[in-house]
C-alpha positions in Angstrom: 74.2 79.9 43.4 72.0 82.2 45.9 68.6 81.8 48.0 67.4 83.7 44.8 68.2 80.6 42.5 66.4 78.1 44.8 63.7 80.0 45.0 63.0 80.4 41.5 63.5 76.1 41.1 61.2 75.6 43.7 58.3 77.9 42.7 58.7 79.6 46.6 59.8 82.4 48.0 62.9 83.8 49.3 61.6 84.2 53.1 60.4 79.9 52.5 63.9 79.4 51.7 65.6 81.0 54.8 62.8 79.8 57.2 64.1 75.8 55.6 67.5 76.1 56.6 66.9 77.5 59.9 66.6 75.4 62.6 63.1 75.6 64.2 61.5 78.1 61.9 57.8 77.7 60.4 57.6 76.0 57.4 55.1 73.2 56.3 56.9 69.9 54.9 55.5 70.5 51.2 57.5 73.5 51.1 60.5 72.3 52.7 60.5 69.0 50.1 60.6 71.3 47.3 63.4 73.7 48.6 65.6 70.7 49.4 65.2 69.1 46.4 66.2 72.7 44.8 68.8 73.2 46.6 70.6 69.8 46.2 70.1 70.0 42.0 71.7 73.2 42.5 74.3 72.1 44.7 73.3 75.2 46.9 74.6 74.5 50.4 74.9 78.2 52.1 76.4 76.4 55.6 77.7 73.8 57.8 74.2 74.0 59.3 72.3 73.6 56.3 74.1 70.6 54.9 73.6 69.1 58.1 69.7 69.5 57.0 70.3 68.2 54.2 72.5 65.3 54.4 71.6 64.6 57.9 75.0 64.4 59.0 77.1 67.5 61.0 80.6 66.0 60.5 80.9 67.0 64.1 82.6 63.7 66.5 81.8 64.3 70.1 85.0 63.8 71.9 84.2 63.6 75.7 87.4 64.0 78.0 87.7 63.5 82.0 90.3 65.9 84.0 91.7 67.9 81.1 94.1 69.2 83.5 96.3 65.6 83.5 98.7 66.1 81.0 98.3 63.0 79.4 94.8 63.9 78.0 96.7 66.7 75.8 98.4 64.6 74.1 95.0 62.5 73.8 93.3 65.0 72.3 95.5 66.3 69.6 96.1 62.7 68.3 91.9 62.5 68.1 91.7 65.6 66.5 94.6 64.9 63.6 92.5 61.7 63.0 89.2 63.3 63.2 90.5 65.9 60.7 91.4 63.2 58.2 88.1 61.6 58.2 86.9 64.9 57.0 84.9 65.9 60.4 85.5 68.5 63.2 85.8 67.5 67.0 83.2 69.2 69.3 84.8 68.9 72.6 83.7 68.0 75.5 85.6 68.0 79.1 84.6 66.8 82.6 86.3 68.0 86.1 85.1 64.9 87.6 84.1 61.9 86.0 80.7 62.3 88.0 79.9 65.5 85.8 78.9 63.1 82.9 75.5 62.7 83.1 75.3 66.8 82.5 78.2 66.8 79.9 76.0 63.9 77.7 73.0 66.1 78.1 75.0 69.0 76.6 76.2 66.6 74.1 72.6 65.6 72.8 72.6 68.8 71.6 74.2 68.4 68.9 73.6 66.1 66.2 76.8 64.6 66.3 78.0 61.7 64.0 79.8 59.5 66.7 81.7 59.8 69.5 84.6 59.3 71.6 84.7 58.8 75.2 87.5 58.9 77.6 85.6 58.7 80.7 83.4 56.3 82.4 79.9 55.7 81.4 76.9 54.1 83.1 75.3 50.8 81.8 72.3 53.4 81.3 74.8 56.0 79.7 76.1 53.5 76.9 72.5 52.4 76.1 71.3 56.0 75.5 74.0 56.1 72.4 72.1 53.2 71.1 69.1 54.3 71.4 69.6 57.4 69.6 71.6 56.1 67.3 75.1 57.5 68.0 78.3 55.2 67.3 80.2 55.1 70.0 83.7 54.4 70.8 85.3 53.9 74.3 88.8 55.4 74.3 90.4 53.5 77.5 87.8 52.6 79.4 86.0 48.9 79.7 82.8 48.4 78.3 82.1 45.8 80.5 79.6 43.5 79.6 78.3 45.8 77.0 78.6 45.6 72.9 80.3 48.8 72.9 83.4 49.3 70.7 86.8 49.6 72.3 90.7 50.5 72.5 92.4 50.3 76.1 95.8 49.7 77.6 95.7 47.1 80.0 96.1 49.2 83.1 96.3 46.5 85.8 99.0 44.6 84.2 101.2 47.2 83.3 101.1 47.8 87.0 102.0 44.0 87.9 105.4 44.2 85.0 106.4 47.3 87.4 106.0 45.7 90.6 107.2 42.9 89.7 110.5 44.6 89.1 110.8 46.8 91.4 110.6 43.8 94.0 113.1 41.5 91.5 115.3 44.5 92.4 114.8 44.3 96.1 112.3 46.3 96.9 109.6 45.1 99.7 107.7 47.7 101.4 105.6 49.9 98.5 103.5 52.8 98.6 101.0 54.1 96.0 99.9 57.6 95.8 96.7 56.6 94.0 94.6 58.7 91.0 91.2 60.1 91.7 88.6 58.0 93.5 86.1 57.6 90.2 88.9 57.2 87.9 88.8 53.7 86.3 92.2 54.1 85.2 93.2 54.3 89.0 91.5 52.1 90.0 93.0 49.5 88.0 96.2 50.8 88.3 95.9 50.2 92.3 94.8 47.0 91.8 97.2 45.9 90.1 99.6 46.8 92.2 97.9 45.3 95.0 97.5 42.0 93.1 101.1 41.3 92.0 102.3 42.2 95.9 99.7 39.6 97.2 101.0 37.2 94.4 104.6 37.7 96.1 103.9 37.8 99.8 104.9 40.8 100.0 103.2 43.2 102.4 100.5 45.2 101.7 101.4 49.2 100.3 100.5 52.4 101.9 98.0 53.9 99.7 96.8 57.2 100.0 94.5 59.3 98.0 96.1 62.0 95.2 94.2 64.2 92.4 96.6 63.5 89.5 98.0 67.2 90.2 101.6 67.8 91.2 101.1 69.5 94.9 99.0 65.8 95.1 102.6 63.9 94.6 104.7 66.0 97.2 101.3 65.5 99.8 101.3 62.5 99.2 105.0 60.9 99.9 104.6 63.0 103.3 101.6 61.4 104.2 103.1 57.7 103.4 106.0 58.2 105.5 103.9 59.9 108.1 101.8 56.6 108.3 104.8 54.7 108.0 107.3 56.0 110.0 110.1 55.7 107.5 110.6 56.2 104.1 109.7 53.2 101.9 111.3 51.6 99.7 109.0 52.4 96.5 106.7 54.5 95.7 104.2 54.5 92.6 102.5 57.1 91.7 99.4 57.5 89.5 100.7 59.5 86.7 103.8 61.3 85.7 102.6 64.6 87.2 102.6 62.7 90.6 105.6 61.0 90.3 107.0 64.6 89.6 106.1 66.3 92.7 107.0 63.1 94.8 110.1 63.7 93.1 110.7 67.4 93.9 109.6 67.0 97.5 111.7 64.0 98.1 114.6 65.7 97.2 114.5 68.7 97.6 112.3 69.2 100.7 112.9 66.0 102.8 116.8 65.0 101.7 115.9 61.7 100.7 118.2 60.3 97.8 115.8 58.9 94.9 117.2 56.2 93.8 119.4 55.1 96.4 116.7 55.1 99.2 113.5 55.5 97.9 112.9 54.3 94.1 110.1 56.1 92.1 107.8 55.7 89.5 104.8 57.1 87.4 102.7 56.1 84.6 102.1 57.5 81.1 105.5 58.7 79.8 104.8 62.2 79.6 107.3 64.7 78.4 108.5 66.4 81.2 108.5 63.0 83.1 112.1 62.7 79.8 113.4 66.0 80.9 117.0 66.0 82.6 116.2 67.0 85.5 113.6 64.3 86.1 113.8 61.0 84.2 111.2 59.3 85.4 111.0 55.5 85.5 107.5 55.2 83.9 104.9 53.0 81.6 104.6 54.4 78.1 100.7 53.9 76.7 100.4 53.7 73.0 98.7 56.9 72.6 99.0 57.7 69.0 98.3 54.2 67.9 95.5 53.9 70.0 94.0 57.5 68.7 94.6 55.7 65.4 92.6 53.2 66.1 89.5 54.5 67.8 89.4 57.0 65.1 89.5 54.4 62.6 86.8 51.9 64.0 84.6 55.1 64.9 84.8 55.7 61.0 83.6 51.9 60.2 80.5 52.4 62.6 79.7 55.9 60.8 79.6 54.2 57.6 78.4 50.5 58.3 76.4 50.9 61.6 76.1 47.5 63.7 78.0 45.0 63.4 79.6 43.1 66.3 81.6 44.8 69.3 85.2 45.0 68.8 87.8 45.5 71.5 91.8 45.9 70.9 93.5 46.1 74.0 97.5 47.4 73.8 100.2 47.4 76.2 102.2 49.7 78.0 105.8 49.4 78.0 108.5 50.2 80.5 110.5 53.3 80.1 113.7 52.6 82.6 114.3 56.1 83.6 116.7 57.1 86.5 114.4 57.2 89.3 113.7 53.5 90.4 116.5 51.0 91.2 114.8 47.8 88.4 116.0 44.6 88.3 118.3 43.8 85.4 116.8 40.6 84.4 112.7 40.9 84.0 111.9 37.3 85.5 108.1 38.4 85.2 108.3 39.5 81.6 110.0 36.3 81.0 107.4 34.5 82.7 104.5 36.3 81.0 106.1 35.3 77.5 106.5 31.8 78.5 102.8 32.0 79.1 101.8 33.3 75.8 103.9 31.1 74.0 102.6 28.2 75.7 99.2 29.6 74.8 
């Protein structure tokens, strides 16, 4: 089928069918009633553009992602897009350098008449309504919705944080340090906390805590600022991601002669693959990535279909990967004790 063809249904002109399926042209809405209905007896669709007109979806999913530069948002993305693909749409992607940077990315995103969206970064009360009002489903992709009826999948980052600190100490260790993730990262933030929460819940003293950008050069700066506000060398250090951990690694050993684990046990988050390699073996919490991309994917789907409907949140946990860089106690009395809880329950 051509223009030609729809045309000659219609009773219009070739020009009057161009001008319908381009965005912003002239074209009264008698005319454009006629060519639509033309075009969809005809099943005459010349573009993604054009079915969009008529069928008023894009199969495009908005996938907004903070700091593409941590490794762990890779692996992110391709599980979203392998799931996106098999609901038949295309990601449209979207990345921040800061998680500030949002308000310009959404505006960039509005766009585009995307059929939902994913977001991995953090979102204003005001941001969240906005999908809403315009209609957009909306899925939060480890980040808390807070008070809002916004769907959900996260890891529970403040926990996973209290199982590793709990056995670090269980193993011995007492004075921590934390080379923390950016400053508007929620996923730092709650990492920090807890950390700082289990150590209170111990009596154990507070950690140094200085600032890191999720980069490597951040983990090496880092360690030498803690023991520069130290004095010594603690006894643990937990870094914000793999990346850091990494670099804290590197400079520990191979820069300031410090045996990791013997003197200095450390630790990342989000089980990347390098933090596997040899040469590194990392001591690290493993999100369930892939399972989670699953997931959002799936209730992002529902939402497309259905709209409304009440909010749903599935929160997952990390596990422990017991690499070769942290001295762990052999006997998880906090796991124990968290099971005991939940069978109790």
């Amino acid at each position: 089928m051509t223009s030609y063809d729809v045309a000659l249904l219609a009773g219009v002109s070739q020009s009057a069918v161009s001008r319908c399926f381009k965005p912003g042209a002239s074209i009264s809405p008698a005319t454009q009633a006629k060519v639509m209905q033309a075009a969809i007896s005809l099943d005459y669709i010349p573009n993604a553009a054009a079915r969009s007109l008529i069928t008023r979806r894009s199969n495009l999913v908005a996938v907004i992602i903070s700091n593409l530069a941590n490794l762990y948002y890779p692996q992110v993305l391709s599980d979203l897009s392998q799931q996106i693909a098999r609901l038949g749409k295309r990601l449209l992607l979207f990345t921040l350098e800061r998680e500030a940077d949002i308000g310009k990315v959404l505006s960039d995103v509005w766009q585009y008449q995307v059929d939902g969206a994913v977001v991995a970064a953090g979102l204003s009360d005001e941001q969240m309504l906005e999908f809403g009002r315009r209609d957009v489903p909306l899925v939060l992709f480890n980040r808390s919705p807070r008070e809002h009826a916004v769907h959900a999948v996260l890891c529970d980052q403040g926990e996973a944080a209290r199982l590793l600190v709990s056995r670090l100490a269980e193993a011995g260790h007492r004075q921590f340090a934390v080379i923390d993730g950016p400053g508007d990262s929620a996923v730092a933030q709650e990492r920090k906390a807890g950390v700082l929460d289990r150590l209170f819940t111990l009596g154990l003293p507070a950690p140094i805590v200085v600032s890191g950008n999720y980069d490597y050069a951040s983990g090496g700066r880092g360690l030498r600022k803690v023991i520069d506000r130290l004095g010594r060398v603690p006894d643990a250090v937990i870094c914000g991601n793999d990346i850091m951990a990494i670099g804290c690694l590197d400079t520990a050993r191979h820069q300031m002669g410090i045996q990791v684990p013997l003197q200095m046990s450390v630790a990342g988050f989000d089980a990347l693959e390098a933090s596997g390699w040899l040469s590194y073996d990392i001591t690290t919490l493993r999100q369930p990535v892939q399972k989670m991309a699953t997931d959002a994917v799936a209730m992002l789907g529902e939402l497309m279909e259905r709209r409304g409907g009440n909010a749903e949140r599935r929160r997952y946990c990390s596990y422990l990967v017991e690499g070769s860089t942290a001295r762990l106690s052999s006997e998880p009395a906090y796991m124990a004790q968290r099971l005991g809880m939940m069978a109790a329950a």
